[in-house]
C-alpha positions in Angstrom: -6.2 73.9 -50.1 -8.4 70.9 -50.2 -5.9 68.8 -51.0 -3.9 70.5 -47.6 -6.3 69.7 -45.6 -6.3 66.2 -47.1 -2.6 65.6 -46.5 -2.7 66.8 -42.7 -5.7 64.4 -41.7 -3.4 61.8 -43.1 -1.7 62.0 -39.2 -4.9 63.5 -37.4 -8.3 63.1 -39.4 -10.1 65.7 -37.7 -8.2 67.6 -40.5 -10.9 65.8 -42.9 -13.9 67.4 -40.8 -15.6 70.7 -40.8 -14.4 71.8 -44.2 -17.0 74.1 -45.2 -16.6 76.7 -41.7 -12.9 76.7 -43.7 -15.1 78.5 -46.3 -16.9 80.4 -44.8 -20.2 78.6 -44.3 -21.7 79.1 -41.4 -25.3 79.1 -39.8 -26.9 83.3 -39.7 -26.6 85.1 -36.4 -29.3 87.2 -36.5 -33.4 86.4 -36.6 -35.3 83.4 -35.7 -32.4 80.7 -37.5 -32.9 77.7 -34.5 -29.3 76.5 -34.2 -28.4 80.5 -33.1 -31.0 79.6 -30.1 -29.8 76.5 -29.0 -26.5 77.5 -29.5 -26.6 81.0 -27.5 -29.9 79.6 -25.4 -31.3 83.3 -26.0 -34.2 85.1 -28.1 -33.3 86.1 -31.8 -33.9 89.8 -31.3 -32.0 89.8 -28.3 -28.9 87.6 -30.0 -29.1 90.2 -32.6 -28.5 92.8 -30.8 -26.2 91.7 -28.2 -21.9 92.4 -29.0 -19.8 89.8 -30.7 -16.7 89.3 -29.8 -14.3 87.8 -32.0 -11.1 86.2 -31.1 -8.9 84.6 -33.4 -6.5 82.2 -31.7 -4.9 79.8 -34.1 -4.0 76.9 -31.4 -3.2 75.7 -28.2 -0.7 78.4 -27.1 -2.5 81.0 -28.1 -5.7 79.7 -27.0 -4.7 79.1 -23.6 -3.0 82.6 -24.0 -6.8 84.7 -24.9 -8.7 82.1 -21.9 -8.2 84.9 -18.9 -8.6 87.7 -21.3 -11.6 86.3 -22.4 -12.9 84.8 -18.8 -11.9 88.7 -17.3 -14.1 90.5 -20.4 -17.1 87.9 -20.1 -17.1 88.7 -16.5 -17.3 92.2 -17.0 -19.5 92.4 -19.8 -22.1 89.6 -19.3 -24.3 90.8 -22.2 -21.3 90.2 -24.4 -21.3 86.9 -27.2 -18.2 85.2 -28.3 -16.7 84.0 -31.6 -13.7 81.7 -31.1 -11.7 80.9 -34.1 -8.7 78.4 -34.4 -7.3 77.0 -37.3 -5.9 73.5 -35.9 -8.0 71.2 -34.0 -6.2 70.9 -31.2 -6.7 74.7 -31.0 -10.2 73.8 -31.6 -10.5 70.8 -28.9 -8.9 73.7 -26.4 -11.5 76.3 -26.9 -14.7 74.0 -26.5 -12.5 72.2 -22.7 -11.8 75.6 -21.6 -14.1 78.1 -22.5 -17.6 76.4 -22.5 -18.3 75.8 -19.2 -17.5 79.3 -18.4 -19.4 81.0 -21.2 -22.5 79.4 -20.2 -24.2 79.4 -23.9 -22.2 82.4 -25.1 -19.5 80.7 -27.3 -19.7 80.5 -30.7 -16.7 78.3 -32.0 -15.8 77.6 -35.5 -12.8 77.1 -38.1 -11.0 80.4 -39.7 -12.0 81.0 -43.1 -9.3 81.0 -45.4 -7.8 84.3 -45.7 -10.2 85.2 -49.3 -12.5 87.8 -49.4 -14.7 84.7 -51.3 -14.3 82.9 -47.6 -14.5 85.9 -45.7 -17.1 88.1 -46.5 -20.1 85.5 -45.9 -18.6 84.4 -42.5 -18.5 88.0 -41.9 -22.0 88.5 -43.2 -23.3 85.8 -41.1 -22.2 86.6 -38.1 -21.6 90.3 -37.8 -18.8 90.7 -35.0 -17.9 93.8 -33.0 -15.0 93.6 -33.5 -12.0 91.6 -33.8 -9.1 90.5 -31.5 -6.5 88.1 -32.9 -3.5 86.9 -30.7 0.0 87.7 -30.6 1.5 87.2 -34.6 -1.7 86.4 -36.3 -2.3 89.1 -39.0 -4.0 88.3 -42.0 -3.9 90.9 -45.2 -7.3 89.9 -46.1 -9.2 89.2 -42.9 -8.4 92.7 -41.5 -8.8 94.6 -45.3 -12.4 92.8 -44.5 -12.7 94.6 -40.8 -11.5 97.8 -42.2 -14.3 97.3 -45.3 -17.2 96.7 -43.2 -16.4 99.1 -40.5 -14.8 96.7 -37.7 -12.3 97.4 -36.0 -9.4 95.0 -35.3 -7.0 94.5 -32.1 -4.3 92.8 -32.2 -3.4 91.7 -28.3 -0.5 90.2 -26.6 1.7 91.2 -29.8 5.1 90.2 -30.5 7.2 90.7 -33.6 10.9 89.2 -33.9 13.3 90.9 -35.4 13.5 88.3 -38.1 9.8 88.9 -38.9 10.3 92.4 -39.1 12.7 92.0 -41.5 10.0 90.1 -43.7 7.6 92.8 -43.6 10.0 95.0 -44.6 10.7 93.1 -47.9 7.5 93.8 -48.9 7.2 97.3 -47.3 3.9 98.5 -49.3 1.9 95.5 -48.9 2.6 95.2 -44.8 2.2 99.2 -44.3 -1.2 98.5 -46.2 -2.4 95.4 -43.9 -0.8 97.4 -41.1 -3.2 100.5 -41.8 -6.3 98.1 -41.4 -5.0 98.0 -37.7 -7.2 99.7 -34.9 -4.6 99.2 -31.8 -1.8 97.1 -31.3 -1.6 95.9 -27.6 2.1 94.5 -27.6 4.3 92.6 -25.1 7.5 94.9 -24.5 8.7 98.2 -26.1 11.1 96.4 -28.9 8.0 94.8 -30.0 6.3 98.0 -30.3 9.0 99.8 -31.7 9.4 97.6 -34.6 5.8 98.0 -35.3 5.9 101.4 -35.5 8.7 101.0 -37.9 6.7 99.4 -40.5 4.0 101.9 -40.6 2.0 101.9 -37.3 1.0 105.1 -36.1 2.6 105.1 -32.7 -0.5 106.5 -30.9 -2.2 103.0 -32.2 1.0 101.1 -30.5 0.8 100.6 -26.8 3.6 98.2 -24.8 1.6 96.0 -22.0 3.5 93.4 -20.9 2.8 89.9 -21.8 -0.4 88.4 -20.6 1.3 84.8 -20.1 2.7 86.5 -16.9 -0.6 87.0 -15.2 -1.0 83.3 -14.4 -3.4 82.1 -11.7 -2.4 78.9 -9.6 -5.4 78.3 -7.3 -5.7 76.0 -4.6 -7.1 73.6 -6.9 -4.5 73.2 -9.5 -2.4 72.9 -6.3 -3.7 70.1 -4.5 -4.1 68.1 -8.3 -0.4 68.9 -8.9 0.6 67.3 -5.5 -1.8 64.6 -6.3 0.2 63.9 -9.1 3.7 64.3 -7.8 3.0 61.8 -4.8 1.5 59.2 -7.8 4.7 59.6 -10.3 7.1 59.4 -7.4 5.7 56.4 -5.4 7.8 55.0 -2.1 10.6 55.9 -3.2 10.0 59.3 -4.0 12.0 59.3 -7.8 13.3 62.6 -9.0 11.0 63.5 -12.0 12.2 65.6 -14.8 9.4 67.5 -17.0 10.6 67.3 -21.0 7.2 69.6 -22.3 6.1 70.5 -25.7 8.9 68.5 -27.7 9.4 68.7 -31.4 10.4 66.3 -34.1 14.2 66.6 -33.5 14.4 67.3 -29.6 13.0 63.8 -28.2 16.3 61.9 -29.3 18.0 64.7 -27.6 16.1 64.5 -24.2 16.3 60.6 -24.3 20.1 60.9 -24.6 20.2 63.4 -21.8 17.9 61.2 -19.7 20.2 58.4 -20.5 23.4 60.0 -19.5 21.3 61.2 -15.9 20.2 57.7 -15.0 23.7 56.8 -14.4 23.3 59.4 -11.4 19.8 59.2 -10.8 19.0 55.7 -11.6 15.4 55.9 -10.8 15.0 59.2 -12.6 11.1 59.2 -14.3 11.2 61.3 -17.4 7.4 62.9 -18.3 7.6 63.4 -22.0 5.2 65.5 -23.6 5.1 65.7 -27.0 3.7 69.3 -28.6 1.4 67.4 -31.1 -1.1 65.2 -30.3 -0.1 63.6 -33.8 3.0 62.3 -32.5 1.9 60.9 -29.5 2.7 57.4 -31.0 5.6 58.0 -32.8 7.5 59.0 -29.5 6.4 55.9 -27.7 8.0 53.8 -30.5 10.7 55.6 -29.8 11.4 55.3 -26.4 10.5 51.3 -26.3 12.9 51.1 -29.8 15.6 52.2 -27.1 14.4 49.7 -24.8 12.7 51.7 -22.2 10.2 51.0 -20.4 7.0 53.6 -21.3 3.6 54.5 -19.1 0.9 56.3 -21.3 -0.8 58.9 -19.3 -4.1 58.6 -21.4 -4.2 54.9 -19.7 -5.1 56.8 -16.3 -2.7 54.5 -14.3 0.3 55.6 -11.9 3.8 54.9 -13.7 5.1 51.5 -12.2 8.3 51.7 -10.7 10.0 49.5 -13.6 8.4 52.9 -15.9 11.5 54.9 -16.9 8.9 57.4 -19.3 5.6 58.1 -18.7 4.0 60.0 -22.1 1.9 62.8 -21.6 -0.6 62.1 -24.4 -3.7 64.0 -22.9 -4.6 67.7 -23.6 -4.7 70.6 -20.9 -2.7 69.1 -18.1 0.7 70.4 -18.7 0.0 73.3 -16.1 -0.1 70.6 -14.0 2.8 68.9 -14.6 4.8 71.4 -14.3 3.7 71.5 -10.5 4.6 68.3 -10.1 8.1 68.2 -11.4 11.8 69.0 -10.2 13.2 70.2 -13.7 11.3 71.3 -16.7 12.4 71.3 -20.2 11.0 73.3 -22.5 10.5 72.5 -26.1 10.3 74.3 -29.5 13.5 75.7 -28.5 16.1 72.7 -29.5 14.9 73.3 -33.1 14.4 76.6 -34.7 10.5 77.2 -33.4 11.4 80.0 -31.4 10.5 78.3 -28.0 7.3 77.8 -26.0 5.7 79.4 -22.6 9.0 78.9 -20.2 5.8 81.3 -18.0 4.4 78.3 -16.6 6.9 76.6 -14.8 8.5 79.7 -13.6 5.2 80.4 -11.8 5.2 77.1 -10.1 8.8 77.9 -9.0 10.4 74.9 -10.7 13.9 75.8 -12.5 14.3 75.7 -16.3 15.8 74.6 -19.1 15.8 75.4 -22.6 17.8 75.6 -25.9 19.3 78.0 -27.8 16.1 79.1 -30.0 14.1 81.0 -28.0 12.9 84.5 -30.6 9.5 84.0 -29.3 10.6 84.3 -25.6 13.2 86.4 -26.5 12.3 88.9 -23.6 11.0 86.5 -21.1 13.5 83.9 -21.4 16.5 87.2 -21.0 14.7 88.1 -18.0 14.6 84.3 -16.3 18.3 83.5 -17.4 19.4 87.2 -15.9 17.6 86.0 -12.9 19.0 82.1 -12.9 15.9 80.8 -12.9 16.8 79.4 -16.7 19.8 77.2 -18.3 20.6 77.1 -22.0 21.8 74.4 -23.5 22.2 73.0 -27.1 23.1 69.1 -26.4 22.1 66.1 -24.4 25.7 66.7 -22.5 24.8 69.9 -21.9 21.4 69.0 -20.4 22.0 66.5 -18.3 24.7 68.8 -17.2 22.5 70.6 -16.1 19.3 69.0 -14.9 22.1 66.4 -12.7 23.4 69.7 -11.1 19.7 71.1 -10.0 18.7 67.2 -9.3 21.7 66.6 -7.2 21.6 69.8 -4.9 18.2 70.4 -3.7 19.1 73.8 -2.7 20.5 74.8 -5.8 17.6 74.0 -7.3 15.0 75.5 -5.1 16.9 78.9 -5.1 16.8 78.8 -9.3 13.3 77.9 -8.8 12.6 80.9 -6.7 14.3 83.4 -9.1 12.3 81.9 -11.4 9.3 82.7 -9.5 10.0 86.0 -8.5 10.4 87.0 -12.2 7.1 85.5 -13.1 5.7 87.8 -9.7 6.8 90.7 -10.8 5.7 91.2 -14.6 2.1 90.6 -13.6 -0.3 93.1 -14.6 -0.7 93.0 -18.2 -4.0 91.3 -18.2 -5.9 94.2 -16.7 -4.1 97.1 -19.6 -5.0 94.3 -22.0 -8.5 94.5 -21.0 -8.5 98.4 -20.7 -7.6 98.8 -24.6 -9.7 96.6 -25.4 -12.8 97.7 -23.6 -11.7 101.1 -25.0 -12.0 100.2 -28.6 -15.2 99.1 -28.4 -16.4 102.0 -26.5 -14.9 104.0 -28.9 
């Protein structure tokens, strides 16, 4: 595991950091420890006794995922403490930009422990939590034997299960019914998701359907006027088309630079926003996009793309929402290679059309919904894609009627936030 860790800091060396939260070392919760008062700016006694709330969160998707869940339970439970784990630091950079200024001193934030009881069961001791909510696919055999053995009970929210990871719990049906039994509730996205739960040994009166809490997105007046901030910067005089390429993978960029190649022979003054998913890769993709002689902006140099920029790089953290308000097209990643796709949610809200490729299991109901709609194109080439992006680019009421749909999907499977926070408030009254 050391050696793991090791390896990955190779590329991003806050992989090399923190080791010992990995192993369950952490400072005491309860009595007069002086990092617990700085860090929760409260007396011992009272820290003792106050809830802890744990969420698990793993990185940035499902961080930004648990932020309104956790900013709608803090607000209604202000005697409430939070534990936010991650296991990546990105996820861990997210949590402390996001979640501290609204916490006020109530955030606790470390590293997972590895999934050993060894690991486990001092973090555990140390900080005596509630309960425990993990996000979305994040179940751990050990972590929830060691809820079930010291009396905690254990949520998981937002939950989706593929069919093809159902069929791996299945392989090892007594193992997964046993880590299934450890399960308090099981807040899931949509009924198939449920369903297959139950299948593999959840008691259906512990399986609810709630929707998916990506849906209940909040654009606020704010995020609007920085989005059009944006939009008037990247488009200058000339006001250039701008297409949104978000959370690439290894194995998509080449794709969207051929697309983006093939377009500017339309759209000759077409600015491509490429945003890589990993901060890791950040440079790699600039090297890239100068090897094929283009000209590249990086947004972490906080200067407007000039108008000889064909890229401009999205190398910052927590702006994407953003970005996609201040774009005519947006692709999204993780869905060119077999990832399963990322949150197609946020542009839909900002009423921008989309488009995707073929791999897209983890979206599987969201994306159906969009593409029933129009609101979403999918495509498994650069031909395909700049196909597609020159048709919305070239008829601007095409595109705004796709973005609409889009929209109105995004509208009306709201409302999943608020059963979210029912179940859970349920538990722990329970």
């Amino acid at each position: 595991m050391l050696l793991h860790l090791w390896w990955r800091g190779r590329a991003d060396p806050a992989y090399r950091k923190r080791w010992s939260e990995r192993f369950g070392m952490v400072p005491s919760r309860p009595g007069g420890r002086r990092r617990w008062r700085e860090r929760f700016g409260v007396v011992p006694d009272r820290a003792s006794r106050a809830p802890l709330i744990w969420i698990h969160s793993v990185s940035v998707g499902e961080t930004l995922a648990a932020i309104p869940l956790i900013k709608e339970l803090a607000a209604r439970h202000p005697r409430w403490q939070w534990l936010v784990t991650t296991t990546t630091p990105t996820g861990s950079q997210s949590v402390h930009d996001a979640l501290e200024p609204i916490l006020n001193g109530r955030l606790l934030h470390y590293y997972l422990p590895f999934d050993l009881p060894e690991c486990l069961m001092p973090f555990m001791r140390a900080l005596r939590p509630n309960i425990l909510v993990t996000m979305e696919t994040e179940l751990w055999p050990n972590l929830l034997a060691a809820c079930a053995g010291r009396g905690i009970p254990a949520v998981l929210v937002n939950g989706r299960l593929s069919t093809k990871s159902a069929k791996g719990y299945g392989r090892i049906s007594r193992l997964s019914r046993d880590m299934f039994s450890h399960l308090t509730k099981v807040v899931a996205q949509y009924p198939a998701d449920a369903a297959r739960f139950v299948e593999l040994g959840m008691p259906k009166e512990k399986v609810v359907a709630a929707g998916s809490i990506k849906f209940d997105l909040h654009i606020g007046a704010g995020l609007v006027s920085e989005a059009q901030a944006l939009s008037h910067q990247w488009r200058g005089s000339r006001r250039r088309p701008v297409l949104l390429a978000a959370s690439t993978h290894a194995g998509e960029d080449e794709v969207v630079l051929d697309a983006y190649k093939l377009l500017r022979e339309q759209f000759p003054d077409l600015l491509l926003v490429l945003v890589p998913r990993h901060p890791i890769r950040f440079d790699g993709v600039a090297r890239m996009c100068r090897e094929r002689k283009l000209n590249v902006a990086r947004r972490s140099d906080g200067v407007a793309p000039a108008a000889t920029d064909q890229v401009l790089l999205g190398d910052t953290m927590g702006e994407l929402l953003r970005f996609y308000g201040a774009c005519d097209v947006a692709f999204v990643g993780g869905s060119l290679v077999p990832v399963g796709g990322h949150n197609m949610i946020e542009p839909a809200a900002w009423g921008v059309p989309v488009v995707c490729g073929p791999y897209l299991h983890n979206f599987s109901v969201v994306s159906d919904l969009l593409k029933e709609a129009g609101g979403l194109a999918v495509v498994d080439s650069a031909e395909q894609m700049a196909q597609q992006v020159g048709a919305w680019l070239a008829d601007d009421d095409s595109r705004a009627a796709a973005g609409s749909r889009a929209r109105e999907v995004a509208a009306q499977n709201t409302g999943a936030l608020a059963r979210t926070v029912r179940e859970v408030e349920a538990v722990m009254q329970g």
